[in-house]
N, C-alpha and C positions, 0 to 999 in steps of 0.2 A: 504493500500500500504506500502513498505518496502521502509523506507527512502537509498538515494545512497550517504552517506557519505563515501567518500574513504580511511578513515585512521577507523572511529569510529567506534566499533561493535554498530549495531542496536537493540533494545531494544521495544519489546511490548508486550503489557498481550494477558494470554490467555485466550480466551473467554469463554473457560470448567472450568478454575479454576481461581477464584480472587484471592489468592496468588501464582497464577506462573505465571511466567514472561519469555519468547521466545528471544532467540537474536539470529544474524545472524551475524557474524564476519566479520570482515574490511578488510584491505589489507590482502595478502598473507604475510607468512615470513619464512624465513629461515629455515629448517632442520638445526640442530645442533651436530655435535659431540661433541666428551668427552670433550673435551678440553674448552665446549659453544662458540665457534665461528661456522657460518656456516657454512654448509657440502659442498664444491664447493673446485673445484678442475679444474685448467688451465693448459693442457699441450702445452708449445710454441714448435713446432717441424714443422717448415715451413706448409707446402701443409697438413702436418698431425697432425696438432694439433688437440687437444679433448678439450672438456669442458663438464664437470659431475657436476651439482649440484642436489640440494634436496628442494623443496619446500614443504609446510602444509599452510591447510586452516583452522583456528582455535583462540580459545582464552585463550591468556594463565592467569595464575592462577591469576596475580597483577591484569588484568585489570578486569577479573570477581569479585575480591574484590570490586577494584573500582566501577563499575555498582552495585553492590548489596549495597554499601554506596550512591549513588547515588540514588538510586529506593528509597530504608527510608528516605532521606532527601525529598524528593520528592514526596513519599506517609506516612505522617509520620500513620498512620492509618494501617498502614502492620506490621504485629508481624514478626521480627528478625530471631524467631526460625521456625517459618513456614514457612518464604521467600524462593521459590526454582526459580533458574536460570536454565533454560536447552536451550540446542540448538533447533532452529526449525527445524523440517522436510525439507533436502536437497538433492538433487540428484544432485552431480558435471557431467557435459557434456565434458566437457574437459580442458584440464589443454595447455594453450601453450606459448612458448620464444619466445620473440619476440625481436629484436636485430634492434635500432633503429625506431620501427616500424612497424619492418619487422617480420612476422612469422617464426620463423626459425626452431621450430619444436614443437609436437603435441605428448602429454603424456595422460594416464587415472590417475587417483588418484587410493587411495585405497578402495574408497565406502562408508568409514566411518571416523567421527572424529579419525586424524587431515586431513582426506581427502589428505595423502602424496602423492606427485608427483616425481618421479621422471627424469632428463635426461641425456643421455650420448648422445652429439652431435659431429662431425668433423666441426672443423674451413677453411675452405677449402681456404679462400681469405683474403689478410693482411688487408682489413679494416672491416672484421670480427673477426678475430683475435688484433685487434687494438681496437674496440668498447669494447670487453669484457675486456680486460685490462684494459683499462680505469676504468670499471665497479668492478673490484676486486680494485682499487687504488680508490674508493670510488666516481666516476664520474656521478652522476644522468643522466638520460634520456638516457642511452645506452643501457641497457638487464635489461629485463619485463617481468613476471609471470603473466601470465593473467588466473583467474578460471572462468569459465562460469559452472553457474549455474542454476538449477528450485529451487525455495523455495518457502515455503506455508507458504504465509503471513499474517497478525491478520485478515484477511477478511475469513480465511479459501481457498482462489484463489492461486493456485500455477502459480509464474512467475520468469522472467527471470533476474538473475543479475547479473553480472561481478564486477569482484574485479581483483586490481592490484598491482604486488610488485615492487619497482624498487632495482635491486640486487646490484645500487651503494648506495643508498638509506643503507643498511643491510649492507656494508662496510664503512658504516659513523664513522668516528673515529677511526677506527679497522686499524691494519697492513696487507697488503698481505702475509707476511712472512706465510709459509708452506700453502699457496694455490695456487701457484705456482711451476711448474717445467718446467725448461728447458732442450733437448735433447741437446746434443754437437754439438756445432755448429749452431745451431737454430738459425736465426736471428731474433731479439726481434725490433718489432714495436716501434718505440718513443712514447712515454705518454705523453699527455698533463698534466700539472701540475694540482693535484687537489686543487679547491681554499681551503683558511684557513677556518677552520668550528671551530666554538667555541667548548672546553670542557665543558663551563657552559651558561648558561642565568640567566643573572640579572631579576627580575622584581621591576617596585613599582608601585605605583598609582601616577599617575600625578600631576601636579600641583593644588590647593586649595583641598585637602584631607581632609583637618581639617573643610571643610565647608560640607562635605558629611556628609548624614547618615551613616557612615559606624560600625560596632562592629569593625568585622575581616573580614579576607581573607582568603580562604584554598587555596593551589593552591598544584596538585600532577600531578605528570608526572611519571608515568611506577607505580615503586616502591618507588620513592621519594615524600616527601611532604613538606610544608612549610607554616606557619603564618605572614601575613601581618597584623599589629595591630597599635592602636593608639599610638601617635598621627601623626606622619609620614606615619604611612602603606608601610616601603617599607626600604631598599631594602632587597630580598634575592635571592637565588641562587641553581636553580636545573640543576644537570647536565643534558647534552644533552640525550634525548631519542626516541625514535620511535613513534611517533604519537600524537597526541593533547594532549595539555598540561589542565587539567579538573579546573576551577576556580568555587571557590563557596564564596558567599559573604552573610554576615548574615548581618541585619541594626540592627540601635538603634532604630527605629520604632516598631520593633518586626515584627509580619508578618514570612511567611514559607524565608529559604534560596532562594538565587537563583541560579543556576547553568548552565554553558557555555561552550565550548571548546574551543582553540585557537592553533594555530601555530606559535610558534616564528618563526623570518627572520632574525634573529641576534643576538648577543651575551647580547645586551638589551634589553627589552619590559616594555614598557609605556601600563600600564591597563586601558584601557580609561572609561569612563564613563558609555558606552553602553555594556562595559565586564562585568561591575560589576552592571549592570539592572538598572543605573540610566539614568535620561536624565534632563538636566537642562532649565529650563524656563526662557527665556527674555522676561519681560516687558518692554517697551521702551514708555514712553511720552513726549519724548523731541519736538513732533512736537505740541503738544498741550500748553506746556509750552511758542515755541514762540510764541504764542497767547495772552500772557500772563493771563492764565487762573488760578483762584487760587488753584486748585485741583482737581484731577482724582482719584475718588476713581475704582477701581474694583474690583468686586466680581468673585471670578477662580473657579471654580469648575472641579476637572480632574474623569473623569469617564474611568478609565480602559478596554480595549477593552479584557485583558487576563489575566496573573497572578498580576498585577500589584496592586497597593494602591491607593486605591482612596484617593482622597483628593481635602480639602473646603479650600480655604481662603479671607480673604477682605487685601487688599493692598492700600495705601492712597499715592499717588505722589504729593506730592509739597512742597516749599520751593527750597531747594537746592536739593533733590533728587527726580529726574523723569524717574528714570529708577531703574528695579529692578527685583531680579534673584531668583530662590530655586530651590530645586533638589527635584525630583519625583523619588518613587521608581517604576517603568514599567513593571521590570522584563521580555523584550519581547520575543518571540521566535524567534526561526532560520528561520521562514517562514513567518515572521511577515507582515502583508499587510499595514503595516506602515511604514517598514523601508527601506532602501535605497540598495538591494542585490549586486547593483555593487558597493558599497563601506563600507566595513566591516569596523566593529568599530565604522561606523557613529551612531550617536543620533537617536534613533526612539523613539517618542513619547508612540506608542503602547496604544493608547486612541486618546480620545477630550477634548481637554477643553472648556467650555461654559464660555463664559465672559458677566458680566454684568459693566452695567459703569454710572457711576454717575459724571459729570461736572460738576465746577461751576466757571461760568464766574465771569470775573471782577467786575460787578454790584451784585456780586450775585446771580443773576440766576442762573438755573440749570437747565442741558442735561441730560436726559436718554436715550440715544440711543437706538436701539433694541438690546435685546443679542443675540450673534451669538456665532458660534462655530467654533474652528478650533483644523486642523493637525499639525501644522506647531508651536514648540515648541518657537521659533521666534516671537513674537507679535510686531510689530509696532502700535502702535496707531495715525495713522494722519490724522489728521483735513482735509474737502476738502474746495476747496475755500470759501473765504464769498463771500456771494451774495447780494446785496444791502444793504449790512452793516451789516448782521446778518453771524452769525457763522452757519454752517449746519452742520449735523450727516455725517459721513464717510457712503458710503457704506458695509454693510458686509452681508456674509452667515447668515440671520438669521431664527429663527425657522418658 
């Protein structure tokens, strides 16, 4: 199946040739005149205004860079000079505007990469005339290129996908100057003001950086790139661009990179821990402690469910410290059946850990519990009631 990520071209091998690789291109974007601004053109002439622009469905040069640095990091076993990128087999079904939702008219492309669209439409009603304005002065969710597609995806099955541009989206940052014309006299709808959008985004890594595995950070947006490095990791600054921002993080564990996408929503972005493939582990025995037991030893074992790093350790709680943390490298994916999809950025484990536990009470005694295994990166360890004086085993998931 052909993943529906709306900004990111799609990426998969093909099954006749292990060094070539198939992609399917993301959102729609702009026809460009000489000038590189888009080819769209507003005329305000009451009852007769026009609106002409140019859509393409395609991939341009930086981001097939990107993707072909991407595939090597990713398969590092693929030679450079025989890596080939081609488009997969597409047949576009129609190209249409839609103007708040609304279809407002129905174009064919050209047949072939960049599959250009073009239309020349009448503005006939002032809040039609008023939405596209808005849309040239940089206003999202007002006028939408929508490509309906067949493509033949790594299964060899040819299916159906849609992709979408939004045309305030491709006026982000930009002037309307000379994509506007006024007839004399035309009365000109009022524009809502469009809100402030940053020239740049900051990024860094969050707080306790210097406790991570980390080497570096690549982070490239369009044609921009940038290093995040020790001992801070942070900050720097790529100007605003058209679609996910690619983060790739290397550890000091060694191990393959890992690599993610993301959308900044503001002028700063905090790289959390789940961006950069880690997820951190609490131990907690503060309930065994009020027990006053003399120590918990546990033995952690994390068995990776995907690309992730396995890893053993034994951990000793007592004295003053009964709780205690480290970072795993996960590396999960975007469809990871560990992580949490209605809340990005959160911690996904993307494994199990097997805990084994060793107690030793006041007298000296000692608890082996059963070992059990959990999802949940979060460990509390607490005690359940005593029972006629004796201390009992917690219930848990065990094998």
């Amino acid at each position: 199946m052909i993943g529906t990520d709306p900004t990111e071209a799609t990426v998969f091998p093909d099954p006749q040739d292990a060094e070539r690789f198939l992609y399917v291109p993301g959102d729609p974007t702009p026809e460009l005149g000489p000038n590189g601004a888009p080819s769209l053109t507003l005329l305000m002439a009451g009852a007769h205004s026009r609106l002409q622009l140019g859509a393409r469905w395609t991939v341009d040069e930086a981001t097939l860079d990107r993707l072909r640095r991407r595939l090597l990091t990713q398969h590092p076993e693929l030679n450079s000079a025989r890596l080939s990128l081609q488009p997969a087999p597409a047949r576009v079904r129609e190209v249409t505007l839609l103007l708040k939702g609304r279809e407002l008219a129905h174009s064919s492309s050209s047949g072939f990469l960049p599959y250009a669209a073009v239309f020349a439409i009448p503005l006939i009603t002032e809040e039609d005339r008023a939405a596209a304005l808005r849309a040239v002065h940089g206003t999202e969710g007002e006028l939408t290129v929508r490509y309906t597609a067949d493509v033949q995806g790594k299964d060899g099955c040819w299916q159906t996908v849609t992709r979408e541009g939004d045309v305030g989206r491709w006026f982000r940052g930009r002037s309307a100057d000379g994509h506007l014309l006024f007839a004399p006299g035309a009365d000109t709808p009022p524009v809502s003001p469009t809100p402030d959008l940053p020239t740049a985004v900051t990024f860094h890594v969050g707080a306790r950086a210097r406790d991570m595995p980390l080497a570096f950070v690549t982070l490239a947006w369009g044609a921009e790139t940038a290093t995040l490095g020790p001992p801070d990791f942070g900050p720097a600054s790529l100007g605003t661009s058209k679609g996910p921002v690619e983060v790739t993080t290397r550890y000091t564990t060694g191990g393959k990179p890992y690599t993610t996408c993301l959308i900044p929503d503001g002028d700063t972005h905090d790289l959390t821990p789940a961006d950069l493939g880690l997820c951190e582990v609490v131990l907690d025995a503060e309930g065994w402690h009020e027990r006053d037991v003399r120590e918990v030893r546990a033995h952690v074992i994390y068995r990776a469910a995907e690309g992730g790093t396995d890893d053993e350790r034994t951990v000793h709680l007592r004295g003053e410290t009964w709780t205690t943390r480290w970072w795993l490298v996960t590396r999960p994916s975007l469809d990871s059946s560990t992580s949490d999809p209605s809340t990005p950025g959160t911690p996904t484990l993307a494994g199990t850990l097997e805990v084994s536990l060793k107690i030793t009470l006041p007298d000296g005694q000692t608890l082996m519990p059963p070992r059990f295994r959990a999802t949940d990166p979060h460990l509390t360890l607490t005690p359940p009631p005593a029972e006629d004086g004796e201390t009992q085993e917690a219930p848990h998931d065990s094998d």
